[in-house]
SEMI-488475 format. One record per residue: x, y, z of N, C-alpha, C, O in turn; residue number from 1. Coordinates in Angstrom, 2 decimals. Example, Ala and Ser with C-alpha at 12.3 -4.5 7.8 and 13.67 -1.06 7.14 Angstrom:
<rs>
n_u: 13.19, n_v: -5.69, n_w: 7.80, ca_u: 12.30, ca_v: -4.50, ca_w: 7.80, c_u: 13.20, c_v: -3.30, c_w: 7.80, o_u: 14.24, o_v: -3.32, o_w: 8.46, pos: 1
n_u: 12.85, n_v: -2.25, n_w: 7.08, ca_u: 13.67, ca_v: -1.06, ca_w: 7.14, c_u: 12.90, c_v: 0.03, c_w: 7.87, o_u: 13.41, o_v: 1.14, o_w: 8.04, pos: 2
</rs>
This chain:
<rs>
n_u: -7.43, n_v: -24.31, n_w: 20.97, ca_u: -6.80, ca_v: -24.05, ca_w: 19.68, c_u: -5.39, c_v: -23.55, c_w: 19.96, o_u: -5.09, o_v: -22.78, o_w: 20.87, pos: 1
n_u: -4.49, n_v: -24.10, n_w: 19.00, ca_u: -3.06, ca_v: -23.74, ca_w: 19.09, c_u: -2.18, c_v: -22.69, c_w: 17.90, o_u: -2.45, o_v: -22.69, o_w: 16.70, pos: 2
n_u: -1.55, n_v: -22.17, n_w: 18.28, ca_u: -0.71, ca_v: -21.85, ca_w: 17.93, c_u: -0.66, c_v: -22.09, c_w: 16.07, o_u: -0.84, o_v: -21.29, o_w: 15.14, pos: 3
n_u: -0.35, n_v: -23.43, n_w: 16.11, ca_u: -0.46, ca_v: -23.94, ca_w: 14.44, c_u: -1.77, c_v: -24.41, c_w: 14.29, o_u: -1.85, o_v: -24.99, o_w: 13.21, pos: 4
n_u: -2.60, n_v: -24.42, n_w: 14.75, ca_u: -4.48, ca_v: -24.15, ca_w: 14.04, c_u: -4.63, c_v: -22.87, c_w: 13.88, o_u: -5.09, o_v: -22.71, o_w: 12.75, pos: 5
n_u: -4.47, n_v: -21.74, n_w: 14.47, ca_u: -4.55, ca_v: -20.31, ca_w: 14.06, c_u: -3.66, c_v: -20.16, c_w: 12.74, o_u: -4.15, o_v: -19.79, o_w: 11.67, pos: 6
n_u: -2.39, n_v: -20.47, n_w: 12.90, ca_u: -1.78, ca_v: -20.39, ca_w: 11.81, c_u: -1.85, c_v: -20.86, c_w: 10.24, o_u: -1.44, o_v: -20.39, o_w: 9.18, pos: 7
n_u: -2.86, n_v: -22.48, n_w: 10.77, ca_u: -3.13, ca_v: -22.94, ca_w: 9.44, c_u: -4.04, c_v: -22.21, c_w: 8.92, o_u: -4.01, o_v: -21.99, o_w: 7.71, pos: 8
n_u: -4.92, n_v: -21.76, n_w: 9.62, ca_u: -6.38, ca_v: -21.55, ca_w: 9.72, c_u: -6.17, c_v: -19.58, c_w: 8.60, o_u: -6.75, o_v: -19.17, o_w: 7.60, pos: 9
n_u: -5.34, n_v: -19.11, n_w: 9.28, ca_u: -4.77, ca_v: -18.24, ca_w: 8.81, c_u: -3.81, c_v: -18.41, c_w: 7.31, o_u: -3.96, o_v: -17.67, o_w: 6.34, pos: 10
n_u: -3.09, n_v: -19.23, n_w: 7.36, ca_u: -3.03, ca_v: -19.58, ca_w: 5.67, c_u: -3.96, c_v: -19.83, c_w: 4.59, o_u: -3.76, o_v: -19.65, o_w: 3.39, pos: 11
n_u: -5.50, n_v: -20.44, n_w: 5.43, ca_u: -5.81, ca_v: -21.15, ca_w: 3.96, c_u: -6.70, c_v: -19.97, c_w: 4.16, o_u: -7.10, o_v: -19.84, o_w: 3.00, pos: 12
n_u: -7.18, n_v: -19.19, n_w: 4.71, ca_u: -7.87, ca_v: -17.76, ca_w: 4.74, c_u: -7.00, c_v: -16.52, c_w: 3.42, o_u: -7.57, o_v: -15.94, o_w: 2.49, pos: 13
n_u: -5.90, n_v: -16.48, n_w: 3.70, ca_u: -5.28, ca_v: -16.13, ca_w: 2.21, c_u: -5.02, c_v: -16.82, c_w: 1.03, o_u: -4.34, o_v: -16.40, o_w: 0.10, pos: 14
n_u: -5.65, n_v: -18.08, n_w: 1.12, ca_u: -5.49, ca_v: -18.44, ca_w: -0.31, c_u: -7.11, c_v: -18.08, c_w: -1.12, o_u: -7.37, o_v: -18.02, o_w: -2.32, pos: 15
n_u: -7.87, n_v: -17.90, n_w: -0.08, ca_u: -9.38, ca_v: -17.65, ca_w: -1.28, c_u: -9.41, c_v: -16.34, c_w: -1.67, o_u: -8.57, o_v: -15.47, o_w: -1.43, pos: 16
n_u: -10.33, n_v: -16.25, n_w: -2.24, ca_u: -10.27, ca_v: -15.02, ca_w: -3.05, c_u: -10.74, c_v: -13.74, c_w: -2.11, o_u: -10.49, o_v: -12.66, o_w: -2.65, pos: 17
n_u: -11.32, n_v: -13.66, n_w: -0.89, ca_u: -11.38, ca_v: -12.44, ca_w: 0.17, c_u: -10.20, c_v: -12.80, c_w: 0.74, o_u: -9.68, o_v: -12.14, o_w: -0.15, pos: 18
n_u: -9.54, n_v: -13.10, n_w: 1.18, ca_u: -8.10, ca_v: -13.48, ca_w: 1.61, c_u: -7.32, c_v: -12.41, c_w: 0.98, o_u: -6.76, o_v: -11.45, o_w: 1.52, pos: 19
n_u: -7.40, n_v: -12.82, n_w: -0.57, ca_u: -5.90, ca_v: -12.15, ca_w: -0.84, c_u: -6.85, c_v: -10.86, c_w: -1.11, o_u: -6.22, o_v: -9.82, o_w: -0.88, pos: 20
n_u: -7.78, n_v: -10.69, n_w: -1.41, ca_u: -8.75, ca_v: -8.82, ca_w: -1.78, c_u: -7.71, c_v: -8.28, c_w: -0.11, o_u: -6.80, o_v: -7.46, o_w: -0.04, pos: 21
n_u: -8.39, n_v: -9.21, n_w: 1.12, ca_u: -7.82, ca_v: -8.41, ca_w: 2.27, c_u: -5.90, c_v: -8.19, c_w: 2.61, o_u: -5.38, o_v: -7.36, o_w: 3.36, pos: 22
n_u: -5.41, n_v: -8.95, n_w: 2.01, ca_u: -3.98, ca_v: -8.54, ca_w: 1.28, c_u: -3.65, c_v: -7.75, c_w: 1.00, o_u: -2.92, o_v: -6.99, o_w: 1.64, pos: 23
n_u: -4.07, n_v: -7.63, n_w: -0.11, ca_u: -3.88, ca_v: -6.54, ca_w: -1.28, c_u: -4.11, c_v: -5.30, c_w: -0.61, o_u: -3.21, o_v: -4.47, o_w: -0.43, pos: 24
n_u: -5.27, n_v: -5.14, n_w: -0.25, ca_u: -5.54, ca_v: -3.49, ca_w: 0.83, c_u: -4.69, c_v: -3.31, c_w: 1.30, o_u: -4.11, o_v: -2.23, o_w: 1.18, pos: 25
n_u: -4.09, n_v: -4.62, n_w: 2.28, ca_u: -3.57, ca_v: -4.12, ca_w: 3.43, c_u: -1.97, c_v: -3.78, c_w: 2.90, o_u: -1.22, o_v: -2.99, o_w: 3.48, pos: 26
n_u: -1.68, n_v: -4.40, n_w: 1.90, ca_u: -0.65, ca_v: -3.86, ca_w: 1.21, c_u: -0.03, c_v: -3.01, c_w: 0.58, o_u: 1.17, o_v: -2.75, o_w: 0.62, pos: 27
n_u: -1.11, n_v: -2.38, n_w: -0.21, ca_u: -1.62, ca_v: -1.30, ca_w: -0.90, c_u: -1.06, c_v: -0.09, c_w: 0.23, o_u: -0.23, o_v: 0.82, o_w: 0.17, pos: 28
n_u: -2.02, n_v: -0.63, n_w: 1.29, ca_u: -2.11, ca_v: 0.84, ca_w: 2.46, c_u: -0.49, c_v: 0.85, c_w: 3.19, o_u: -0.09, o_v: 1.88, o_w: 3.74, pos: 29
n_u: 0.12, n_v: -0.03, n_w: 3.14, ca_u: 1.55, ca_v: -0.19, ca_w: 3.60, c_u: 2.54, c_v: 0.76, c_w: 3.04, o_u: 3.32, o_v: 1.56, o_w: 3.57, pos: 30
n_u: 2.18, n_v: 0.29, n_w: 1.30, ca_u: 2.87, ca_v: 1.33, ca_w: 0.38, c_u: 2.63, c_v: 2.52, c_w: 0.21, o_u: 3.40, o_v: 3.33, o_w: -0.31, pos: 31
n_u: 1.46, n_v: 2.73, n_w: 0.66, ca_u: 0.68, ca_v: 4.22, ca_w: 0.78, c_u: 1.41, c_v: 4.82, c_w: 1.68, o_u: 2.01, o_v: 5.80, o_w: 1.24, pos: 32
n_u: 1.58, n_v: 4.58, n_w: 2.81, ca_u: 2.24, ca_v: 5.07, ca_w: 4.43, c_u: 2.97, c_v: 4.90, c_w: 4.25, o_u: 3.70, o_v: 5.69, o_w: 4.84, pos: 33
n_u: 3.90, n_v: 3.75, n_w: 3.26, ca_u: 5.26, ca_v: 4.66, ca_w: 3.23, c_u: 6.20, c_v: 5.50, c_w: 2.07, o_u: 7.39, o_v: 5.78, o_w: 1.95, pos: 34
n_u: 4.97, n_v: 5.73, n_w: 1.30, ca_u: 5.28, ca_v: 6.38, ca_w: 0.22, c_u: 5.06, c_v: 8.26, c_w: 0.87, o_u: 5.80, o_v: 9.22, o_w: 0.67, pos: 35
n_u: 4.18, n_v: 8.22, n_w: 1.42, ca_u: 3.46, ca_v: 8.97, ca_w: 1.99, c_u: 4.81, c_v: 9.71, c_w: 3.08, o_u: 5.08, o_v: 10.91, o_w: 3.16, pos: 36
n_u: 5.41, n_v: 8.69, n_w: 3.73, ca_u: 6.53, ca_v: 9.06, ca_w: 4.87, c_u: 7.72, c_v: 9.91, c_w: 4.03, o_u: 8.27, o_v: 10.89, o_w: 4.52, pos: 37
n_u: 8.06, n_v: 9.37, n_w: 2.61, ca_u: 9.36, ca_v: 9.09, ca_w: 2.52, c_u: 9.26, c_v: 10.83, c_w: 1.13, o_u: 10.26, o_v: 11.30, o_w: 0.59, pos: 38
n_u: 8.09, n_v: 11.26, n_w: 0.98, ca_u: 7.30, ca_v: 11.59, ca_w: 0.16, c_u: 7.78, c_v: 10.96, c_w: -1.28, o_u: 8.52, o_v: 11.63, o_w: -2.00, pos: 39
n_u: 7.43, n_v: 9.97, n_w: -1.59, ca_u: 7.63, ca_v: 9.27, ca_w: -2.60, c_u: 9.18, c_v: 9.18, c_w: -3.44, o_u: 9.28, o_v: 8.83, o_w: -4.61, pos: 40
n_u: 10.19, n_v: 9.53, n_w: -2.66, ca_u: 11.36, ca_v: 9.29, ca_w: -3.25, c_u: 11.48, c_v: 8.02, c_w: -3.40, o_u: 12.02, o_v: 7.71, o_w: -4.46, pos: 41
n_u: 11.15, n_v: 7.11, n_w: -2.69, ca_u: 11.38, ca_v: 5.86, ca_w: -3.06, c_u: 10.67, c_v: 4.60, c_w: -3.63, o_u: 10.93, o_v: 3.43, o_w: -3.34, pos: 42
n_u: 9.57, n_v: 5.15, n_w: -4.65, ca_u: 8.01, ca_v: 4.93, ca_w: -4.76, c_u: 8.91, c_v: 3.34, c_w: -5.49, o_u: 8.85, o_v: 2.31, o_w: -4.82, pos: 43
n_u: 9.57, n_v: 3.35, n_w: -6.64, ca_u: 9.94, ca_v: 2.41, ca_w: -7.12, c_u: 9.99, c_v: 1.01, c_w: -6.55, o_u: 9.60, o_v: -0.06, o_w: -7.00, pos: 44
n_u: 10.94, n_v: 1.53, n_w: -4.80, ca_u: 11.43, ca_v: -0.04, ca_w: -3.99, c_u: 10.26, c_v: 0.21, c_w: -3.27, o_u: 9.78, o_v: -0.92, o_w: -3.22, pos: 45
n_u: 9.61, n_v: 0.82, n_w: -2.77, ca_u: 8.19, ca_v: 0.58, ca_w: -2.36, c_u: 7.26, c_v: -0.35, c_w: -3.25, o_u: 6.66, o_v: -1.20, o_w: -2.59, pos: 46
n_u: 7.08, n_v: -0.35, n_w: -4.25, ca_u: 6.31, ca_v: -0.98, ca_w: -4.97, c_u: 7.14, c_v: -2.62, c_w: -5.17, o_u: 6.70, o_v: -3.77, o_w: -5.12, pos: 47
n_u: 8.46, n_v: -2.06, n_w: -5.39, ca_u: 8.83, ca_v: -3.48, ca_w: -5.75, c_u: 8.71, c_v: -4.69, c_w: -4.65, o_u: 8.59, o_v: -5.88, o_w: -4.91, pos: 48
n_u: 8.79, n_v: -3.99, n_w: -3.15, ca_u: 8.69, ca_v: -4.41, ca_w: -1.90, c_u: 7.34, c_v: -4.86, c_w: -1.97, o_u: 7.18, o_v: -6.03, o_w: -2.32, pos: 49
n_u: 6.53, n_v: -4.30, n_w: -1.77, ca_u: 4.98, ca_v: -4.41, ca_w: -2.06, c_u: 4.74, c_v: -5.48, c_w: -2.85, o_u: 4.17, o_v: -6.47, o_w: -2.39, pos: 50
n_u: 5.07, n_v: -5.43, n_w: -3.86, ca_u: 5.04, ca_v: -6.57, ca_w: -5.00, c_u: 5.72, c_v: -7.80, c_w: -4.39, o_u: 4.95, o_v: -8.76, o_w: -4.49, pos: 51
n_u: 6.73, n_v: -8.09, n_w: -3.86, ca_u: 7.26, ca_v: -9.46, ca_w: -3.42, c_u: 6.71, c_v: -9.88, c_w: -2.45, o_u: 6.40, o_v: -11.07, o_w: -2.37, pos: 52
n_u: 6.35, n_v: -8.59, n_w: -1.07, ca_u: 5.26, ca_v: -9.92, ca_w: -0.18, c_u: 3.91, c_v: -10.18, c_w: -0.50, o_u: 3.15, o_v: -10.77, o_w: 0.28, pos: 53
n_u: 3.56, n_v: -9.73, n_w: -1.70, ca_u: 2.55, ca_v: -10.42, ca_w: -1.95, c_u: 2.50, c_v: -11.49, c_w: -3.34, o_u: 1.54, o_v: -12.04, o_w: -3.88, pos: 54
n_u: 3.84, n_v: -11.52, n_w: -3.63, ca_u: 4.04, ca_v: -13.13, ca_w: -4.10, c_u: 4.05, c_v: -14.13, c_w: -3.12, o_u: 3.66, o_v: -15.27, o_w: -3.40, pos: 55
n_u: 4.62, n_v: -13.70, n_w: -1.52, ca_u: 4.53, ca_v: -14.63, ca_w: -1.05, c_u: 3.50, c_v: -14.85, c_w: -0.07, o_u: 3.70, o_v: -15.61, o_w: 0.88, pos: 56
n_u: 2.10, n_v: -14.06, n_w: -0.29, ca_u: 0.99, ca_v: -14.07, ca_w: 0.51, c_u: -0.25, c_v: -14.79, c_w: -0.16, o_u: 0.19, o_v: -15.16, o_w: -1.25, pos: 57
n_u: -1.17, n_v: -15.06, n_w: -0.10, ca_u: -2.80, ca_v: -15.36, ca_w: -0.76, c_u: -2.55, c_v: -16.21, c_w: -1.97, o_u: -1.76, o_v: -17.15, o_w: -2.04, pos: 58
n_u: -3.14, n_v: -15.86, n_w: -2.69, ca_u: -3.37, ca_v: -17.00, ca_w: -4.01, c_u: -2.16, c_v: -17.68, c_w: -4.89, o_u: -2.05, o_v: -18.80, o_w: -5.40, pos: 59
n_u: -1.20, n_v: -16.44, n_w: -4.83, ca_u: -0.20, ca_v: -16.05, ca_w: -6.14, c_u: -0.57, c_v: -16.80, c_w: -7.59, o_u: -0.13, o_v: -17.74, o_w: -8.26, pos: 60
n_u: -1.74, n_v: -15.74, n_w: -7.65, ca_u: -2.19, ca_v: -16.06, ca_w: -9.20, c_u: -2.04, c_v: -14.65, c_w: -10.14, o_u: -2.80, o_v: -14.11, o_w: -10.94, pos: 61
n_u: -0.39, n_v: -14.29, n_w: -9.55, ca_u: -0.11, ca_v: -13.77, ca_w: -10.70, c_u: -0.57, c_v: -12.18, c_w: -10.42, o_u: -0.04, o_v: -11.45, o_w: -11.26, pos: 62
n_u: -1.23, n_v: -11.63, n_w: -9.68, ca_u: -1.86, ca_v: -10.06, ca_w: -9.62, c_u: -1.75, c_v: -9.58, c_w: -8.28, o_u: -2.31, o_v: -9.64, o_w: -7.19, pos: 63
n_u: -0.42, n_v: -8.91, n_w: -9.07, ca_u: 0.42, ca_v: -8.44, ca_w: -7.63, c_u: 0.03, c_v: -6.68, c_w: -7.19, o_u: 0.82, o_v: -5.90, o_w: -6.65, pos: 64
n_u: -1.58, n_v: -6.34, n_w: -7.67, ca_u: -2.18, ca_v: -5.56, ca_w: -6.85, c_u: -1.53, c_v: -4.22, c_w: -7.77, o_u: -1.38, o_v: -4.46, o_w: -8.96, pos: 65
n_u: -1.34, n_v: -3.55, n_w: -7.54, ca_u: -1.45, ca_v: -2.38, ca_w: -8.61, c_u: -0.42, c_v: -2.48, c_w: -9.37, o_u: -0.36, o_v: -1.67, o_w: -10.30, pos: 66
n_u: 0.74, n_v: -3.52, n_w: -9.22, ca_u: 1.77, ca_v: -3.56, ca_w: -9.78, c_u: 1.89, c_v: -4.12, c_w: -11.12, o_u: 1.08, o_v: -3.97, o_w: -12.04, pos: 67
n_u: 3.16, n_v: -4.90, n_w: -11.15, ca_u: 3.29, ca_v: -5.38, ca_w: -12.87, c_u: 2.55, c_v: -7.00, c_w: -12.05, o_u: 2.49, o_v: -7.21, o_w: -10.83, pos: 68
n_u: 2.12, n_v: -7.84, n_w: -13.04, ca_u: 1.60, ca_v: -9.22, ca_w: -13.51, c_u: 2.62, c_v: -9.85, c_w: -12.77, o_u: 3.35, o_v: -8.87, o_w: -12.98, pos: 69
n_u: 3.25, n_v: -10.48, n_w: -12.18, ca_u: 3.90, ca_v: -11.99, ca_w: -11.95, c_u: 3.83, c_v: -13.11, c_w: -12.26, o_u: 2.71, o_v: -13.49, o_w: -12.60, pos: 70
n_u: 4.99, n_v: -14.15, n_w: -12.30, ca_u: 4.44, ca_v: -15.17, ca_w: -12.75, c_u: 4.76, c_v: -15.95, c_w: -11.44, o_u: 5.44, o_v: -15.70, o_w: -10.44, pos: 71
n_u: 3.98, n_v: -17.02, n_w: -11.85, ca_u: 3.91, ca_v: -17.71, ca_w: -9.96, c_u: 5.06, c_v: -18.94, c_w: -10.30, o_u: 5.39, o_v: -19.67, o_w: -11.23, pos: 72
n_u: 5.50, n_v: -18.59, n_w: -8.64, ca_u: 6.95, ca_v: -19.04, ca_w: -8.26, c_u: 6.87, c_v: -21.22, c_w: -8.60, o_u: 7.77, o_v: -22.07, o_w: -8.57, pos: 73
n_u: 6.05, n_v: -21.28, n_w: -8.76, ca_u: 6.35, ca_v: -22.96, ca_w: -8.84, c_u: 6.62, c_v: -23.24, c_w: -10.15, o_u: 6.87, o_v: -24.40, o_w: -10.49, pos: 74
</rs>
């Protein structure tokens, strides 16, 4: 296995629906640690950060995890 079979293999793993649940955590916990670092002075671009890589991660159907709704980029 190569390089781009892990990788595909790894894309279509975030498009189902445990895919992006395991996303979202791991995103969630990103913003946590660094909300957590910064003690939340910067909770706003944390979230907004938060919110954009996971437009561009898993399903993008729109539920960008504790944030506001999105609408999907196509």
């Amino acid at each position: 296995m190569n390089l781009n079979d892990i990788t595909r293999k790894a894309q279509d793993f975030l498009k189902t629906e445990k895919g992006e649940s395991v996303s979202d955590k791991v995103l969630d916990g990103a913003a946590d640690v660094a909300n957590k670092v910064t003690g939340n002075k910067h909770a706003d671009k944390i979230q907004n950060a938060r919110d954009n890589a996971d437009k561009h991660l898993g399903k993008n159907d729109g539920d960008a995890g504790r944030g506001t709704p999105t609408a999907d980029p196509k």
